[in-house]
C-alpha positions as CSV (number, residue, x, y, z in Angstrom):
1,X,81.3,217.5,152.5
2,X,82.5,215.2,149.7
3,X,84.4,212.5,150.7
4,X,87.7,211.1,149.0
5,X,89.8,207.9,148.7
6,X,93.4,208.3,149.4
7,X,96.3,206.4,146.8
8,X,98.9,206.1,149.5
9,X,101.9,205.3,147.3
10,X,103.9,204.5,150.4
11,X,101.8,201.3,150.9
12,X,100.9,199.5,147.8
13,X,102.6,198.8,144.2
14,X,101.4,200.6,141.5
15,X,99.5,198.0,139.9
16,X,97.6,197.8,143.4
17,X,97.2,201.4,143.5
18,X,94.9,201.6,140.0
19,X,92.6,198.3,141.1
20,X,92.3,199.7,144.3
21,X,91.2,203.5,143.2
22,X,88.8,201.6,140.7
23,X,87.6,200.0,143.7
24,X,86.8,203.2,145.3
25,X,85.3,204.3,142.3
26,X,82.6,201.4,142.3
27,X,82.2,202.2,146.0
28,X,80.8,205.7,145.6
29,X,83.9,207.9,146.6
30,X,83.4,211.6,145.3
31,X,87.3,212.1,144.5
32,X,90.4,210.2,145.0
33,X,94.3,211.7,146.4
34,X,97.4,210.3,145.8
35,X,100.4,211.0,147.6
36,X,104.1,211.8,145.7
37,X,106.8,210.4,147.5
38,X,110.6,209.1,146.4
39,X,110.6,207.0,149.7
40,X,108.3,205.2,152.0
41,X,107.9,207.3,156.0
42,X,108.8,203.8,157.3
43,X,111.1,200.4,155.7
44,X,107.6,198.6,157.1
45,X,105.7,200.2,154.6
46,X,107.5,198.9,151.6
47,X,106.3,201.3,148.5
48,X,107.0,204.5,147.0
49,X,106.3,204.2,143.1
50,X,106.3,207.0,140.7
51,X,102.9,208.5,141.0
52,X,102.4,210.5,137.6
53,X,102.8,206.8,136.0
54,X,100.1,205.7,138.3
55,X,98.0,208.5,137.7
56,X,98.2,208.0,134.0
57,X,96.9,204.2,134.6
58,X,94.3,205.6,137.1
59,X,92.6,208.3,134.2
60,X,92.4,205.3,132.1
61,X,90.7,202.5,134.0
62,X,88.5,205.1,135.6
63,X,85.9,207.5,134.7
64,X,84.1,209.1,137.4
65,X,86.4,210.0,140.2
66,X,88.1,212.3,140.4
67,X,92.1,212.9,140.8
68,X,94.4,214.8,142.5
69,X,98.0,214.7,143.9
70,X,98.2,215.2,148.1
71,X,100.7,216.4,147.1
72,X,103.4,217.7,144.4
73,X,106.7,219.5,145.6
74,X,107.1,221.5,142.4
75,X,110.2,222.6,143.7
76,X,113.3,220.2,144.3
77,X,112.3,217.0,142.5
78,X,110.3,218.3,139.1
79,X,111.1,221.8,137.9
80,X,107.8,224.1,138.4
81,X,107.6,223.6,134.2
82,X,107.4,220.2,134.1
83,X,105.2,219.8,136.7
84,X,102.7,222.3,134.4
85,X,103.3,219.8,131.2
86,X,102.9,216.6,133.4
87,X,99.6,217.9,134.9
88,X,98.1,219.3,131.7
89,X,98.4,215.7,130.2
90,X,97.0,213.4,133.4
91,X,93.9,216.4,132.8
92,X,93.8,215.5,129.5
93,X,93.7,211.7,130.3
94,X,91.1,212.1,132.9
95,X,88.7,214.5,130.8
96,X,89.2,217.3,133.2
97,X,88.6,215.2,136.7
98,X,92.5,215.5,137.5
99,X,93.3,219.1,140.0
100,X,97.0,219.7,141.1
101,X,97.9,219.7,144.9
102,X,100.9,221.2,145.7
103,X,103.4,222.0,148.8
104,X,106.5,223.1,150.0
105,X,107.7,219.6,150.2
106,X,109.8,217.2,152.6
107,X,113.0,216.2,152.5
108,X,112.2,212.7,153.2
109,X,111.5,212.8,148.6
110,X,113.4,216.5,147.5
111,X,117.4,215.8,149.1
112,X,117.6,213.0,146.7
113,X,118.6,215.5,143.7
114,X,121.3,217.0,146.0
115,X,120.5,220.5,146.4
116,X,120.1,220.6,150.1
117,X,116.8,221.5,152.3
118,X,116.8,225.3,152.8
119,X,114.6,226.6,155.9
120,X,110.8,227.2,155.7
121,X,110.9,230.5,154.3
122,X,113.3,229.4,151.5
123,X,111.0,226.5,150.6
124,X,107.8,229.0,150.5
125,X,109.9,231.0,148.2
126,X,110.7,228.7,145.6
127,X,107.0,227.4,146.1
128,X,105.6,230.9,145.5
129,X,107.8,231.1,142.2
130,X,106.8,227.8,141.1
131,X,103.0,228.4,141.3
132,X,103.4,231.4,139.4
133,X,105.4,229.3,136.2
134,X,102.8,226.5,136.4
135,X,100.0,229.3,136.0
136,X,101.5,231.1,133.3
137,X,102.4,228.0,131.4
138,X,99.0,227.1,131.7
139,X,97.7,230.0,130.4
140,X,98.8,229.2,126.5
141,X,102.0,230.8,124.5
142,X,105.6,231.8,125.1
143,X,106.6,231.8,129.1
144,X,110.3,233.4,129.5
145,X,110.3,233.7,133.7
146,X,113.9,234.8,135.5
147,X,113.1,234.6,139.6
148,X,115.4,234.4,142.5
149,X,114.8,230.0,142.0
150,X,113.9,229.4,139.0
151,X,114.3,230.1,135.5
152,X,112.1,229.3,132.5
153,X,113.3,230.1,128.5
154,X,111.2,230.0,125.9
155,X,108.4,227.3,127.0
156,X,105.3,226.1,126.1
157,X,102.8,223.8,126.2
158,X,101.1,222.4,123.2
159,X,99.2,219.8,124.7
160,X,96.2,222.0,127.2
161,X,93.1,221.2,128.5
162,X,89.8,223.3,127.2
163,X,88.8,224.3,131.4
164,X,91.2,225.4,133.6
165,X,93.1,223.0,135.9
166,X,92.4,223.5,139.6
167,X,95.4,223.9,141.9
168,X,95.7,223.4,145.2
169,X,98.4,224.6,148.1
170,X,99.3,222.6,151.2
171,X,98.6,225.0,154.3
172,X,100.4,224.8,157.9
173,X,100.8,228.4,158.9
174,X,100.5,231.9,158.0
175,X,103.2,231.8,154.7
176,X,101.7,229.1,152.7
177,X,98.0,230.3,153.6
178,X,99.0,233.6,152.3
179,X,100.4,231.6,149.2
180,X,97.1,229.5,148.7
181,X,94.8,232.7,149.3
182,X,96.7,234.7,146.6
183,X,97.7,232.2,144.1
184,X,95.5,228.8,144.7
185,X,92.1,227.5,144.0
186,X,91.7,225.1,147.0
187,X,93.7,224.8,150.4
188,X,94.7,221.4,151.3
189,X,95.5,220.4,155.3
190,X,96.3,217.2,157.0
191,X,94.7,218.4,160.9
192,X,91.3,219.6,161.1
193,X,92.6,223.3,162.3
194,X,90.2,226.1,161.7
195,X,92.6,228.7,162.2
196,X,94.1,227.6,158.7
197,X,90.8,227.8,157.2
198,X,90.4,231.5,158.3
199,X,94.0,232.3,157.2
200,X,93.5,231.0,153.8
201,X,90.1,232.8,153.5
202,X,91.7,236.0,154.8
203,X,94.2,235.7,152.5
204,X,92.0,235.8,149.6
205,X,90.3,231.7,149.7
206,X,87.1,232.9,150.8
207,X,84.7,230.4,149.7
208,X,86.8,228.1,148.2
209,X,87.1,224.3,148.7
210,X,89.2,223.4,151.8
211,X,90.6,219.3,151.8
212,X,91.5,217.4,154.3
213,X,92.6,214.2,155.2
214,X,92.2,211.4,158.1
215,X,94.4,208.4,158.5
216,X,91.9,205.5,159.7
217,X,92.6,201.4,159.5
218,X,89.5,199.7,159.3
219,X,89.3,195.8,160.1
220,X,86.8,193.7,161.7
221,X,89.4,193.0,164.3
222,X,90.0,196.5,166.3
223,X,93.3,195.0,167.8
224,X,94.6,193.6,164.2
225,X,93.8,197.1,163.1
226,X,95.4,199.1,165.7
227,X,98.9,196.9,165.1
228,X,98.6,197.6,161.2
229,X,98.6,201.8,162.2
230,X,100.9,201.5,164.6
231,X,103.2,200.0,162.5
232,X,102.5,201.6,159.4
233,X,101.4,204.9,160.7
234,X,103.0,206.0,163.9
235,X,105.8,208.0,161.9
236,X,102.6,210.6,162.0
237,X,103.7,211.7,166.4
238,X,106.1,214.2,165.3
239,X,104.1,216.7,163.5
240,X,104.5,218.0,160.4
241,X,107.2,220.8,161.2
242,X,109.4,217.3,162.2
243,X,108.3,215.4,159.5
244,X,109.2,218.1,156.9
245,X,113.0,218.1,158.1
246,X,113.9,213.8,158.5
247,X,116.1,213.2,155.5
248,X,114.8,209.4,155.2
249,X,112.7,205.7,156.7
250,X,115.3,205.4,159.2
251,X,115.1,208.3,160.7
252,X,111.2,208.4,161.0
253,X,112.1,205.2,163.0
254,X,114.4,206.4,165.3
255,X,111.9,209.1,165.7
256,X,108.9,207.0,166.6
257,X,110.1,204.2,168.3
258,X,108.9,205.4,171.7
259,X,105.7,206.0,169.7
260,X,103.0,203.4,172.0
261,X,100.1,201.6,170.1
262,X,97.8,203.3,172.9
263,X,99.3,206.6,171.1
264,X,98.1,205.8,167.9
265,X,94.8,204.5,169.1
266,X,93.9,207.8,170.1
267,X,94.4,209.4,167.0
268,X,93.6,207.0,164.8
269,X,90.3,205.4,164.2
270,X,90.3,201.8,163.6
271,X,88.3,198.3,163.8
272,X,84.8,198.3,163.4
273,X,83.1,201.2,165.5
274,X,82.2,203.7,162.4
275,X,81.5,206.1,164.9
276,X,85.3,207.1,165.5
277,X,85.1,207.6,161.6
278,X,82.6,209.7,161.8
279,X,83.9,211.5,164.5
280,X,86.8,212.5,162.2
281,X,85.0,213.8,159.3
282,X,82.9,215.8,162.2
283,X,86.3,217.5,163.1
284,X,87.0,218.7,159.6
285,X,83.5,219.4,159.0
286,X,83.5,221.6,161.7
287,X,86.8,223.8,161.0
288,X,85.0,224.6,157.9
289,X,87.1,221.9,155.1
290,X,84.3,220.9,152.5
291,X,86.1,217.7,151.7
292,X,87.7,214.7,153.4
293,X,90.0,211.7,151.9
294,X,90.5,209.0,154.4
295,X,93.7,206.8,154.0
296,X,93.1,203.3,154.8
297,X,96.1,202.0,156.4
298,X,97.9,199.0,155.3
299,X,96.6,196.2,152.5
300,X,92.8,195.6,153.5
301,X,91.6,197.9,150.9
302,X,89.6,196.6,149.1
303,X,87.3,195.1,152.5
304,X,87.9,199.1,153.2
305,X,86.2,200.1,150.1
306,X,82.9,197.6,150.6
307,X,82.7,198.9,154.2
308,X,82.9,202.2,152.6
309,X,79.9,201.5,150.5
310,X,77.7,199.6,152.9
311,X,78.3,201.0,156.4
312,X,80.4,204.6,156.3
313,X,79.1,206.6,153.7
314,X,75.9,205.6,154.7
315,X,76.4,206.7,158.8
316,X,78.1,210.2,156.8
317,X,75.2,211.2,155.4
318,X,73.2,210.2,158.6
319,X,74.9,212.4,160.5
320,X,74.7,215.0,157.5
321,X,78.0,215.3,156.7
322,X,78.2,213.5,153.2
323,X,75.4,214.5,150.7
């Protein structure tokens, strides 16, 4: 399984977030994530920069890694065709290591723009529409689209990478599988849940790379650690058919706030036992994703990134999980 490094733009100021993805770079990370939010989950967490800017920085001060958003809501924020012209250049810029994650979004980052939050199938919808526009612009020349969401006149793209951008589609039940399985080149999941693998294979991803990620807070200090999650992180209790619908911070708050640090502790490994790290890639591993980014939780990252290189990767491929 390859193993990733999560930009959590919820966390960290944009300069931070390039020196630390160099960081992770240096440290041996196969591929890196970045999240694309309007707003922090919680006030406590303090960030939410533009991420295409920060992706732009990242292409340029790296030149391994590789890049991918965790994800994109094509749909509310970013019309479908700018989201296919902003891609195609951060590809450009990264000499083909960037890939395009995309989802059906949360309002948390799309009610800004004032168009409302339609139900699920709505969203899949307009998601299903916007992959299609992305692909075609993609593919070269003239793109004239007319859908029930979307329209497109007359565009194209003049800037295009030689090799085909990868695209990914968040998965959490049987719509968007069937989305990533027709349309997408990788499935991307936040739980380890091998019943999404098999939808997205039956749906036509059969063989094709499955990422996940795992929230972890590593510190030499377990109890330091578990404060930083629980503080940070504990917004993650209400599942992500919740968290799709909360219009902003405060109401993640409100939310959580009988959300206990014991809670978190279950869920989330943290301190320094690398076991309970490993434990978590064993869980993805075995639902059948072939790749893993771990978000470190609060500021520690580049201690995070060291540990990384010295003591994590190392007990991965130990235990024959990383290669």
């Amino acid at each position: 399984m390859k193993i990733g490094y999560t930009m959590m733009c919820e966390q960290r100021g944009p300069k931070d977030l390039v020196d630390d993805v160099v960081l992770a770079e240096q440290a041996g990370f196969d591929f890196s994530v970045i999240s694309d939010h309007y707003s922090p989950w919680l006030e406590e967490q303090g960030h939410s920069p533009y991420a295409w800017s920060v992706l732009g920085a990242a292409a340029a001060k790296t030149e391994r890694i590789g890049l991918m958003t965790y994800v994109t809501c094509p749909t509310f924020r970013y019309h479908p065709a700018v989201v296919a012209q902003k891609a195609a250049t951060v590809a450009l810029l990264a000499d083909g290591r960037f890939r395009l994650g995309v989802g059906a979004g949360e309002n948390l980052n799309e009610h800004i723009v004032g168009g409302g939050w339609p139900g699920a199938d709505v969203r899949h919808e307009r998601l299903r529409e916007a992959v299609e526009i992305i692909r075609s612009l993609w593919g070269g020349g003239y793109v004239n689209f007319r859908g029930s969401h979307f329209e497109v006149a007359s565009a194209k793209l003049y800037d295009l990478p030689d090799e085909p951008i990868q695209l990914g589609v968040a998965v959490s039940g049987q719509q968007s599988c069937d989305i990533a399985g027709e349309m997408a080149d990788i499935a991307i999941a936040v739980e380890p849940q091998a019943d999404l693998v098999r939808l997205f294979a039956d749906a036509g991803g059969r063989g094709k790379p499955v990422v996940g990620q795992a929230p972890c807070c590593y510190d030499t200090d377990a109890s330091a650690a578990l404060k930083v999650a629980h503080e940070q992180f504990r917004w993650f209790a209400g599942g992500w058919k919740v968290n799709a619908e909360l219009p902003g911070p405060q109401g993640f708050d409100s939310a959580s706030q009988f959300v206990r640090e014991d809670d978190v502790a279950e869920q989330i490994p943290h301190g320094p036992d690398v076991e309970a790290y490993v434990a978590a890639a064993k869980s993805f591993a075995g639902a059948g994703f072939t790749e893993l980014a771990y978000v470190q939780i609060g500021s520690e990252q580049a201690r995070f990134c060291e540990w990384f290189a010295t003591t994590l990767r190392p007990a991965l491929e130990k235990a024959g999980i990383a290669g």
